[in-house]
N, C-alpha and C positions, 0 to 999 in steps of 0.2 A: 102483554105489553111490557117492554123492557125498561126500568129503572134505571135511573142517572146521578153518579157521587156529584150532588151540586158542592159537597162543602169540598174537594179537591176538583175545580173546574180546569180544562186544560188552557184556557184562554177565557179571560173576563175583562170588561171595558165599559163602563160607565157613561163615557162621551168619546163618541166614532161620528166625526162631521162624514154627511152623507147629501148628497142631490137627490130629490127624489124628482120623478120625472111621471108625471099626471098624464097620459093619453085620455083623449076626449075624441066623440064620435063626429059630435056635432060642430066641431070647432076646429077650426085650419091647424091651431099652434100646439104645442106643448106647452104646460104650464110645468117649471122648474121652480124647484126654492132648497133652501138647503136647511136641513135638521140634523139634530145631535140624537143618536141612537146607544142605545146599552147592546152590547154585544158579547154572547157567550160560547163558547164552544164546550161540550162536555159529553164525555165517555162513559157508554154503557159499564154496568159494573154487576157480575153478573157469570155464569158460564155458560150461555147462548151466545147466541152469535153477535158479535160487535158490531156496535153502532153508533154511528157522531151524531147529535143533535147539535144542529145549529141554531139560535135564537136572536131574533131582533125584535128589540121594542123600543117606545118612545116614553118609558117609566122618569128618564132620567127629566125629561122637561116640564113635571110633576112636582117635581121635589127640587127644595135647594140643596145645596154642597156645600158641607163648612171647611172642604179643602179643595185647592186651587185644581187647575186642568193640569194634567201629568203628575202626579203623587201618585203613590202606590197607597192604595188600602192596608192601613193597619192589621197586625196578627189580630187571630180571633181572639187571643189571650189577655191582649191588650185594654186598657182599660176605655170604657167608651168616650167618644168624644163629645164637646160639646155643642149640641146644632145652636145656630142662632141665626135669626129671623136678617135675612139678606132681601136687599131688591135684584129681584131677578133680573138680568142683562138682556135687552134682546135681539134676538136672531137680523143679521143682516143678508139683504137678499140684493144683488145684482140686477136682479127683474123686479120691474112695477107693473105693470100691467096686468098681472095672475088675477083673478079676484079671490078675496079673503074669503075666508070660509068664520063663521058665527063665531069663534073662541078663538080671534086674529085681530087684531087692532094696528092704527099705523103708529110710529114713532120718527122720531125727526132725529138723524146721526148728526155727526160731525161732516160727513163727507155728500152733506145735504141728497140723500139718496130714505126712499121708503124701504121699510123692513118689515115684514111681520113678527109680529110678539101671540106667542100665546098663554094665553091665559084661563088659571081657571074658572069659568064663571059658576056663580052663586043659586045662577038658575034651574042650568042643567048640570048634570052629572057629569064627571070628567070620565074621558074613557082613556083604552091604553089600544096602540097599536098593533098585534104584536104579529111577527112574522117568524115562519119557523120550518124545520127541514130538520128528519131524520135519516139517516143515508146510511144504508149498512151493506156489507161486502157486496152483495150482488148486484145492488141499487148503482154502486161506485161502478162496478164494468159498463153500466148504460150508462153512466157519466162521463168514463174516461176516453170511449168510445167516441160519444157528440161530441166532445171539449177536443180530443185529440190529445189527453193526459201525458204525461212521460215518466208521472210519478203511480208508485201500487197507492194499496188502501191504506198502509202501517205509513207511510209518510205525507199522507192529502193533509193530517191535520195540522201537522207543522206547519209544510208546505202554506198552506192557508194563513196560519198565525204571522208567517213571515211578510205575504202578501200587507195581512190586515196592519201591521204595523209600518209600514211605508208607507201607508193611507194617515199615518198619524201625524201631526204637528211635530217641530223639531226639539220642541220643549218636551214631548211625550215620547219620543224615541229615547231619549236618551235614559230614562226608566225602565226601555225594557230589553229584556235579554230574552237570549234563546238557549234553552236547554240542549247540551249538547253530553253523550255519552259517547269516552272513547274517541272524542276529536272528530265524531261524526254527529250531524243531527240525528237526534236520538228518537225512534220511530214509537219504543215505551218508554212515557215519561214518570218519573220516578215520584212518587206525591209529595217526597218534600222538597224537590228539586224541579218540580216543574214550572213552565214559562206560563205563569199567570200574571195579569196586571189586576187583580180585584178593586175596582171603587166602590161596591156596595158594600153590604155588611147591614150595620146599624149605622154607617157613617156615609154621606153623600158629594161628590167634588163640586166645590162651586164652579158658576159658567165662568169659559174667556171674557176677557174686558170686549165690551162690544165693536171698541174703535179699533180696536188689534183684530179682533175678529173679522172686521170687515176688511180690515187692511188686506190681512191676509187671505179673505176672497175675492178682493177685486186685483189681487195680484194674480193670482191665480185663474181668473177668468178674462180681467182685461187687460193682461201684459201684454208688452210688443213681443210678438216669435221672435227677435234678433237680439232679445234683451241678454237672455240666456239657453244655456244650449242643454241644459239637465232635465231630465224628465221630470213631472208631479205623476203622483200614483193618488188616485180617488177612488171612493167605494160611490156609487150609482142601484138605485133600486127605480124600477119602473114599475109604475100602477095603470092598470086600465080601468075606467071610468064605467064598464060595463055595469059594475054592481059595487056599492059603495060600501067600504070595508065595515062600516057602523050595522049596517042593515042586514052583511049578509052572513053578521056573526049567529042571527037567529037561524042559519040554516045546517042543518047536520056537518060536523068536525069531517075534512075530504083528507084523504093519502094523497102523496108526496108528486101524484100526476098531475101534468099540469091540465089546469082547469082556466076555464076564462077568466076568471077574478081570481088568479095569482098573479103574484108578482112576483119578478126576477130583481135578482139582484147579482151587482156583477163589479169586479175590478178593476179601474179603465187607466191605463198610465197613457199619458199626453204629453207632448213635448213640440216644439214649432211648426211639424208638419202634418200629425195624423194623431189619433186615436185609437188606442191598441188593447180589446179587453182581452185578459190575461184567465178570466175566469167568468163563469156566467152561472146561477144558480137557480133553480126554479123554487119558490121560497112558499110556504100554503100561509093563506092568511089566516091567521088563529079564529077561533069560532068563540061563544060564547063558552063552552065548556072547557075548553083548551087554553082561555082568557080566564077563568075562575084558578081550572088548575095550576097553573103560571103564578097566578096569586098567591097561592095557598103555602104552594112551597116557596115567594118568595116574604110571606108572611113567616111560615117555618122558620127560616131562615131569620128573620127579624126578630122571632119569639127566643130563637136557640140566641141572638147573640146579647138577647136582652136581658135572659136568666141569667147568663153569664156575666155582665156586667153590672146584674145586680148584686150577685155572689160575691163578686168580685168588691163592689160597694160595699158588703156588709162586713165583709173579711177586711178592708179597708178599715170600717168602722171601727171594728173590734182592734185593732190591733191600734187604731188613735186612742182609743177608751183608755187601755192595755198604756199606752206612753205619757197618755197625762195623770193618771195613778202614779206613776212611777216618777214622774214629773213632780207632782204636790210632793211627795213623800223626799222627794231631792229637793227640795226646795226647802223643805224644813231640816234638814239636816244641814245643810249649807246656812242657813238663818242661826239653829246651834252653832256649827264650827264656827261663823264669822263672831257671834258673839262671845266664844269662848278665847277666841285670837287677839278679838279687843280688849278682855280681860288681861291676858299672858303682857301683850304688849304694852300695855300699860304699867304694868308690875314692873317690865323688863324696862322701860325706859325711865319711872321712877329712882330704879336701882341702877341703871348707867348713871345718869345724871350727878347720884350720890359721887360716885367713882370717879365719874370726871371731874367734878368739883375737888375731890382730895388728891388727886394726881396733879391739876392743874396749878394745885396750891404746891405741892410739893415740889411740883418739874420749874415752878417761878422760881421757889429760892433756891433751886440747884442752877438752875442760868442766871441767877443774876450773881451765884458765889462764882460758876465758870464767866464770867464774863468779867466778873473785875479779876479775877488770875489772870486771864487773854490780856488784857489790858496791860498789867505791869508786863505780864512776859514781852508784848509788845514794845512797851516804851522801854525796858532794857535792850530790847534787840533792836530799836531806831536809833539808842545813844550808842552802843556797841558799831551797827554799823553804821553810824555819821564818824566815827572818831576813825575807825577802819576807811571806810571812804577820804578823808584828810589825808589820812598817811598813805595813802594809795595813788592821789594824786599829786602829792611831794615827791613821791617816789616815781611818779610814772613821768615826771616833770625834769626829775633829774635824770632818769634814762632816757626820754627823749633829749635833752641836751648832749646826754654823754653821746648818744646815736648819732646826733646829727655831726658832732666834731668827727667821729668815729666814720662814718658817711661822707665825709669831706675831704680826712687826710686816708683812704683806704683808696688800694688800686685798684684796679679791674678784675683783677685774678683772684681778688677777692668778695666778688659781688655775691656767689653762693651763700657764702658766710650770712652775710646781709642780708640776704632774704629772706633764708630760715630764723632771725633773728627778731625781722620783721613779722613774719609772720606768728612767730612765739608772741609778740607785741601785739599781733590780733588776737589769738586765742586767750591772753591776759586779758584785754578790753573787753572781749566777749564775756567771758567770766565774769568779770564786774557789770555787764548791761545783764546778765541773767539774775544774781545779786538786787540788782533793784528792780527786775520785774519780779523774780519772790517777793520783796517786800512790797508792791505795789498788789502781788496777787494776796498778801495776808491782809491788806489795808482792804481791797475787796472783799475779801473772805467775813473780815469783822462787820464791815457794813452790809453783808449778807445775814450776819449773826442775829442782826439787830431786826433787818427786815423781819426772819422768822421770827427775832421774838413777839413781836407788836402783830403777825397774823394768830401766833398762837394766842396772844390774848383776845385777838378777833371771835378764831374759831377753836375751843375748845373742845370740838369733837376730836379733834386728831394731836390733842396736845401727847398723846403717849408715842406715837411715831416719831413726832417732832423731837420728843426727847432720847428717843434712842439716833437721831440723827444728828441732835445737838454731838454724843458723847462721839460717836463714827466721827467727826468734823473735828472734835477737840483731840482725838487719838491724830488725825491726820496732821493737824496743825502740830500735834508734839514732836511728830516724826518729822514733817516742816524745819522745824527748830533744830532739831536735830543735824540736819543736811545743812541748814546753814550755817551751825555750827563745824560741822565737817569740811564746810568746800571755805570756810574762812579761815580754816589750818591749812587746808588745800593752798591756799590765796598768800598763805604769810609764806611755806615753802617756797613758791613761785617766787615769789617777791626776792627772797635769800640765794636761790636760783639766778635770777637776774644778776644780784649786786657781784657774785661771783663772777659771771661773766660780764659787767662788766673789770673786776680790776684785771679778770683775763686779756680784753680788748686794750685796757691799759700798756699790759706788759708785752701785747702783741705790735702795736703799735711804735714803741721804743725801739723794740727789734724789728722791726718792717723801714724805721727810721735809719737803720745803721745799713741793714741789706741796701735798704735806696741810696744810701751814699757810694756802698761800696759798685754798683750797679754802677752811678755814674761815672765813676773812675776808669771802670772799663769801658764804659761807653766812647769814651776820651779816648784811652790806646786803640781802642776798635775803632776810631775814625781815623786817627791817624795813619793805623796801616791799609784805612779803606785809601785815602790820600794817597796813599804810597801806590797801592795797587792797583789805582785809576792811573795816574803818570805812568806806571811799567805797561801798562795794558795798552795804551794810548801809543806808544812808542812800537811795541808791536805789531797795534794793527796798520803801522804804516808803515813797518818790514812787512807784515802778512801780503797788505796789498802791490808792494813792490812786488816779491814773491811772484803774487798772482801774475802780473801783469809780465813776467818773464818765464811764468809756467804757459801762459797762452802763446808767447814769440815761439816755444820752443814746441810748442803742440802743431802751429802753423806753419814751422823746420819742419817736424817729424813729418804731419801729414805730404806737405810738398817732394821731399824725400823719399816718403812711401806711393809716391804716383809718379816720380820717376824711377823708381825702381821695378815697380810693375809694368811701366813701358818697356824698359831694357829687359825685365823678363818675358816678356811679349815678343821681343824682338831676337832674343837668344833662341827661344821656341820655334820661331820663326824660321831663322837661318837652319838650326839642328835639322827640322822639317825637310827643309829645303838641299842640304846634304843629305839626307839620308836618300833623298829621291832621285839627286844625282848619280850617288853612288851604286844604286838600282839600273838606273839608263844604263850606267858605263859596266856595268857586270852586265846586262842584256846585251852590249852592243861589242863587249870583249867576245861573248860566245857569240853571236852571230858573224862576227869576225875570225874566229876562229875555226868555226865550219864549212866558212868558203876556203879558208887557206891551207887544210889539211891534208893536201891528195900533192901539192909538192915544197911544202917547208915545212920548215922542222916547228913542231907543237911551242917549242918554247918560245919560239921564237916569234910565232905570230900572236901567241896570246896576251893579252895586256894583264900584265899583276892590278891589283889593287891598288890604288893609289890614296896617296894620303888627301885631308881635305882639301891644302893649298896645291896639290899638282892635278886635282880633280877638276878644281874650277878652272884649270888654261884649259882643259878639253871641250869646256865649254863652247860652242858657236861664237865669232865674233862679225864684229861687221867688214865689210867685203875689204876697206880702206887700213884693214890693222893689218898688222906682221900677220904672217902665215902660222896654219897649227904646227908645232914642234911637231907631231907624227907626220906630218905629212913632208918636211924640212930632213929632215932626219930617219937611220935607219939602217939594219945592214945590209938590206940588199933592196935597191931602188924600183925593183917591180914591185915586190910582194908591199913597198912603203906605199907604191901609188896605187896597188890595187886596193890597200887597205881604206886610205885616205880614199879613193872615190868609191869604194862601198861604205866609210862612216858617213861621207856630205851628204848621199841621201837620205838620208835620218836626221839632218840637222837643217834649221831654218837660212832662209836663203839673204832674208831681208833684216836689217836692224830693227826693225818693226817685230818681226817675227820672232827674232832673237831676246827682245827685252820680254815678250808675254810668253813664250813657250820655253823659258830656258827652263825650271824647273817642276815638270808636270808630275801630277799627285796622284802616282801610279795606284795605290789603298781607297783612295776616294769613289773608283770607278768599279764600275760591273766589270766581273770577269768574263764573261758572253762578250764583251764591245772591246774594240780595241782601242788604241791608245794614236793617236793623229798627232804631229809633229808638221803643221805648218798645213800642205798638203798631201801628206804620207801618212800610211797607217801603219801602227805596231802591230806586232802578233798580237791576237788577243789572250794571251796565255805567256807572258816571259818567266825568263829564269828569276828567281831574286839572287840578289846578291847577295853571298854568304862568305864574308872576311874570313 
């Protein structure tokens, strides 16, 4: 038989809300109720073959809990806690109908619904439930086989611990963690790193409040499916009524095969549609020997944490024994110091006391001899400056008079003067308003003198401060005196300053008197010849504007002069034009003339010379009613005159019409390709020019 380390358990749990679900033969229904179970899980230890032993019992509904549901079990090291006497909470049930069983009574909730409570009675003996399952490697392949596993043996117990903690309340989740090695769930848990939650010990967790209990099963049982969409995960143990777990512990302890009076136990997650068990267990219901043993080691267990807490009590003890010895023995020594302290102190304030008394007396007659010194030096320095003050304001009296005349008969060009003058006349006033705020701050000063003195007769603790403060205040006050004896030679200088400038402004003024006369004298010839200079000026600008008004007659000459001259040059261009194109025709019309006449007269004779401008224009065309052309009148021999004459006429217009628009055609203007038309005749398109 293989041994189990109960004191490093891999999973341990105190209260595991659980359905148990009663089969009966005789009876149509299932009887459900829910109970709180102690749940263990623990690893062979050992080098045989490994093996989980799982354990379920109902120890916890036994016993109170002096700490709430979800706490972790205190270290074993820790010191024990204290039980105290609780009323047990109890169990709420969604079903009435069940019938109780002898150590089950009713109670009345808030949510007016029955519950059973059990209790221990007085009569019979309390018994324990307990249900249990070893599972070792070979055991798991017939397991993982029925279940359809996906996980080996080295991770079922995780596996499982993860399960069983999603079966726990949201208060008791948050307590537990999962051991994890390497970022993976760890298959060997490490015993001081492993994921246990222990409530037992020496120490037991008290129940949930009953009305949160219930709450939270009739949420769970009678919620709307559209309420929420999240699964609940529940642990479920199923009992058959064939043989009653009480009765059939007197029969020989059975292996891990299921037998008719086991019970399975299984993890069912539920959610709005269906019911999904995730694991299924076949669980042997403990026997009586297997119920002792369970005891014994959980008495063990109780024994181990009780010497321990008493050890730990006594080591407690001794070591208070240990601090109140040490305690009385400091206690008397501090009772010495204190009275040896009240002695010293005593002595010491005697002999202050002494001290202060002859300083106090001492530090009186030395303020009250500085205090009538302060005093005269005072009232020589209020009569000093009242008499200074008089001649200050005689003096400040006569240089504002002398200012103001001086401000009255002064020009403009000298207003700088004046200001800086003025201004010197502030910094003087300033001077004297500072002057009597010194004397007004020594008049403070004294009546501060007096205040200390009348606290130092109050409080003669600090009459020695007081007196070296007094002498600091009378050094200050000497340097005081001092300074205003300095800034009142300061004051007489300024003063002597002033009178100087005034007899300055005096003697400037005299002379400022004679410049303005002389100023006005020329002001006189300077108007005069302004006089003079307006008449000459006056007189010119009405030459000027004469002027003008015949520089415009002669600009309205020039321009009209200069648009008929650009006509007459227009028209000189014009004629030139108009000669030069003549004199083109009549060199065209001399060689055409001359090449009909060559075969029988003589060249000189039939050729026309050049003619000048005025013998050019008679060769011109005229109209049919004037004199006849000189060539044609004229000549020396009358054939060759009239063949000439009726070989010009055809080249010349016939009509006065013709004669006034074609007399001068603009042989340059035209294409040389095109020829040249004369009425109804056309030129060669190609003639000679004329070349004088």
């Amino acid at each position: 038989m293989s041994s189990f380390d109960r004191q490093n358990a891999l999973f341990e749990r105190e209260r595991l809300p659980c359905t148990v679900v009663e089969t009966s033969e005789g009876k149509k229904g299932d009887l459900c109720r829910n109970v709180y179970f102690t749940v263990r899980i623990l690893r062979s230890c050992g080098s045989g073959e490994p093996v989980i032993r799982f354990e379920l019992s109902d120890e916890c509904s036994l016993l109170p809990m002096p700490f709430p549901v979800g706490t972790r079990t205190p270290r074993r090291n820790a010191p024990p806690p204290i039980i105290q006497p609780i009323i047990q909470a109890p169990f709420l049930s969604a079903e009435t109908s069940r019938p109780w069983g002898p150590n089950e009574t009713y109670t009345q909730s808030r949510s007016n619904q029955c519950c059973p409570v059990r209790t221990c009675s007085s009569s019979s003996t309390p018994h324990i439930d307990l249900y249990e399952l070893e599972l070792t490697e070979t055991a798991f392949q017939g397991l993982q086989r029925d279940e359809a596993l996906l996980i080996d043996f080295n991770g079922f117990a995780t596996s499982l611990i993860s399960l069983l903690t999603l079966c726990l309340g949201d208060d008791d989740k948050q307590h537990f963690q999962l051991d994890y090695v390497d970022g993976k769930e760890g298959t060997e848990l490490h015993p001081r790193q492993q994921c246990q939650q222990r409530q037992s010990g020496a120490a037991w967790a008290t129940p949930m409040h009953s009305s949160f209990q219930q709450n939270k099963t009739d949420a769970q049982h009678l919620a709307s499916p559209y309420r929420s969409t999240t699964s609940s995960y529940s642990c479920r143990l199923e009992l058959s009524s064939g043989t009653d777990p009480v009765s059939w512990r007197s029969s020989q302890s059975r292996s891990n095969e299921v037998a008719p009076s086991s019970a399975r136990f299984s993890i069912v997650e539920k959610n709005q549609f269906r019911e999904l068990t995730h694991l299924a267990l076949n669980l042997s219901v403990g026997s009586d020997q297997s119920v002792r043993r369970y005891l014994s080691s959980r008495l063990c267990d109780t024994l181990l944490e009780k010497t321990r807490a008493l050890r730990r009590a006594q080591e407690q003890q001794g070591r208070t024994a240990a601090a109140e010895r040490d305690l009385v023995g400091l206690r008397k020594a501090l009772d010495e110091l204190t009275a040896n302290s009240n002695a010293e102190r005593f002595h010491l304030q005697s002999e202050s006391e002494k001290r202060l008394a002859t300083n106090s007396s001492k530090s009186l007659l030395e303020l009250n001899r500085l205090k009538s010194d302060n005093q005269a030096e005072i009232n020589a320095l209020t009569e000093r400056f009242q008499k200074l003050q008089s001649q200050n304001e005689t003096k400040i009296r006569v240089l504002e008079e002398a200012n103001r005349k001086v401000n009255a008969d002064k020009a403009a060009c000298e207003k700088d003067k004046l200001e800086s003058v003025s201004k010197e006349k502030v910094r003087a006033e300033d001077s004297l308003n500072g002057l009597r705020l010194e004397l007004s701050m020594l008049e403070h000063s004294n009546t501060d003198h007096e205040k200390t003195i009348s606290a130092k007769e109050m409080q003669r603790q600090t009459a020695e401060k007081i007196s070296e403060d007094v002498k600091e205040t009378l050094a200050r006050q000497k340097s005081q005196a001092d300074d205003l004896s300095r800034r009142l030679e300061e004051a007489e200088l300024e003063l002597s300053k002033y009178k100087d400038l005034a007899s300055r402004y005096s003697e400037d003024r005299t002379q400022m008197k004679k410049a303005l006369k002389e100023k006005v004298e020329i002001i006189k010839v300077q108007e005069d010849s302004l006089t003079k200079h307006s008449q000459e000026t006056s007189t010119l600008s009405e030459e000027a504007r004469r002027l003008d008004s015949e520089l415009k007659q002669a600009r309205e000459d020039r321009e009209t002069l200069a648009l008929e001259l650009k006509a007459l040059r227009l028209r000189s261009e014009e004629d030139q034009t108009k000669l030069a194109n003549n004199q083109s025709v009549i060199a065209y019309l001399n060689k055409q003339g001359g090449s009909h006449n060559n075969a029988g007269s003589d060249p000189a004779t039939c050729s026309l010379a050049p003619l000048p401008p005025a013998a050019a224009t008679r060769i011109l065309p005229t109209p049919s009613h004037s004199r006849p052309h000189p060539l044609a009148s004229g000549g020396e021999s009358g054939s060759s005159g009239g063949h000439l004459s009726s070989n010009l006429s055809r080249y010349l217009p016939n009509s006065a019409y013709e004669q006034q628009q074609f007399i001068t055609p603009d042989l340059r203007g035209l294409d040389s390709r095109q020829g040249l038309s004369i009425g109804s005749r056309k030129l060669h398109p190609d003639p000679t020019p004329f070349i004088p």
